[in-house]
N, C-alpha and C positions, 0 to 999 in steps of 0.2 A: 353181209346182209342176213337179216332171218325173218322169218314167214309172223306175218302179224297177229296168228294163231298161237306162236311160238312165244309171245309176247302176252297174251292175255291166260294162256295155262301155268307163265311163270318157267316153261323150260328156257327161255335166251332172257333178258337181264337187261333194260334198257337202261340203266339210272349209272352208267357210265360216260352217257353221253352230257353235251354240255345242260348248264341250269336252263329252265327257260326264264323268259323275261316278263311276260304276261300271264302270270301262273292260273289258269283256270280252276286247282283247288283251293285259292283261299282269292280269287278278285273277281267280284260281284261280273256276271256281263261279260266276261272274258269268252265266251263263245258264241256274241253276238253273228249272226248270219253266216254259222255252221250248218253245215247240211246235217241228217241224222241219219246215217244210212241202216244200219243193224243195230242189233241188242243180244245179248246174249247172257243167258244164264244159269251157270253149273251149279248144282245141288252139292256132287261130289265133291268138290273144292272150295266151295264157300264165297262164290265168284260173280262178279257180274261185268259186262264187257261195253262200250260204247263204242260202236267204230263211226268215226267221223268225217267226214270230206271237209275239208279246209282251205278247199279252190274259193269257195266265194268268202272268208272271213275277213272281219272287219280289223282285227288286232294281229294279224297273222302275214309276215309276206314270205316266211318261206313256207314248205310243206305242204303237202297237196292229203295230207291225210291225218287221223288221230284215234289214239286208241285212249281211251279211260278206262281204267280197269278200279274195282272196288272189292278190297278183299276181306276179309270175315264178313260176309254181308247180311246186313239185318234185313231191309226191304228193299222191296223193288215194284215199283208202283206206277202204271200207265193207263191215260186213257186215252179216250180220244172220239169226238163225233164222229159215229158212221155215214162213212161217203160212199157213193158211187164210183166205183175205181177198178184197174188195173194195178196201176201204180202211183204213186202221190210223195213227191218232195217233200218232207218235213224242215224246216229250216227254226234253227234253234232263235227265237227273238229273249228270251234271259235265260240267264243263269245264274244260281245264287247257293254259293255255297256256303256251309256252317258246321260248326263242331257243339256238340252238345253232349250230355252224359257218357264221355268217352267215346262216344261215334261222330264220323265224318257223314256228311248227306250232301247230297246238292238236290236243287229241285229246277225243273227246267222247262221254260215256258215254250209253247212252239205254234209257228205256222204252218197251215191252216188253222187247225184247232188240236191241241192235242197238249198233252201233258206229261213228264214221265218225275219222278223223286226214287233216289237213291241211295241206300245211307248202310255203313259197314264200317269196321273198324278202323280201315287203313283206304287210301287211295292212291293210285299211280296216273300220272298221265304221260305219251310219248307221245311228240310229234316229229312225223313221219316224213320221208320221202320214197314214194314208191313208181319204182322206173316203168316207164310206159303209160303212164296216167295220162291222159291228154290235158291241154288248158284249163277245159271249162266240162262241166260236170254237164251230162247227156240231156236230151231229149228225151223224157218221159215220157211223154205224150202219145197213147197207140202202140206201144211196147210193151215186150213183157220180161220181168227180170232176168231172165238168160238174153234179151237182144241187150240190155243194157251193162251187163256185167263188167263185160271188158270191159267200158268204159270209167269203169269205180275200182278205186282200193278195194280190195274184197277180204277175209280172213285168210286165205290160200296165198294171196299177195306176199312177194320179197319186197321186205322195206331196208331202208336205214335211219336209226333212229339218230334227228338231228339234235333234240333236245327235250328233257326231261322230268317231271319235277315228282314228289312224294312230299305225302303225309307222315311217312314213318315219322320223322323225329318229332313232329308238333302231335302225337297222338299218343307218347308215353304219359 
């Protein structure tokens, strides 16, 4: 097992584990009604991180989690109507990835309203299985992100990586 932090700095190595089937960096849609939980973004490494819940996904029946990782990264681009909130589910409704002038990007439509595009040299994705996740992804509602943590994949999380895919070899 290793920590899904460990996985987006590139210290543990997920691309040992099996191919996946439904590749989310090269098939349109492949993370229809993904939750969006974090984002994260190192200057020092060149990096950008997606971590995913994968309890409600439509192309997915194993894994209850997912890390996207983008490495030499060119942009990183969000927005989003401002709501009224504590906390607010984003769930991914498209995904659309594309190669262009030597860079990977995907751009990703979301509900309620929001938007995020993403684009670097190379991309990884792992999906995950992290022990003690419950069923079904929390109750949002009147909480605030420490009541709901336990209940998510979080970056501190011990995973195992079921399956894996890269852009390395389609980006020489």
């Amino acid at each position: 097992m290793t920590r899904i932090e460990d996985l987006f700095t590139g210290a543990a190595d997920g691309a040992s584990a099996d191919p996946i089937d439904w590749d989310p960096l090269q098939e349109s849609d492949a993370l229809q009604e993904v939750g969006l939980l974090d984002c994260r973004m190192c200057p020092l490494t060149g990096r950008a991180g997606l971590l995913l819940d994968m309890r409600t996904a439509l192309q997915y029946r194993t894994g209850n989690a997912a890390l996207l990782v983008v490495r030499g990264l060119h942009s990183f681009q969000w927005s989003e109507e401002p709501l009224d909130r504590t906390l607010i589910a984003f769930t991914i409704m498209s995904s659309a990835p594309a190669t262009s002038r030597r860079l990977w990007q995907m751009r990703i439509g979301l509900f309620p309203d929001g938007e995020l595009s993403v684009s670097g040299k190379a991309a990884d994705f792992h999906l995950l299985d992290v022990d003690g996740t419950p069923e079904a992804p929390p109750d949002y509602s009147e909480r605030t992100l420490n009541e709901v943590r336990k209940d998510l994949p979080w970056w501190d999380s011990e995973c195992t990586v079921l399956q894996s895919s890269t852009t390395r070899s389609t980006m020489t």
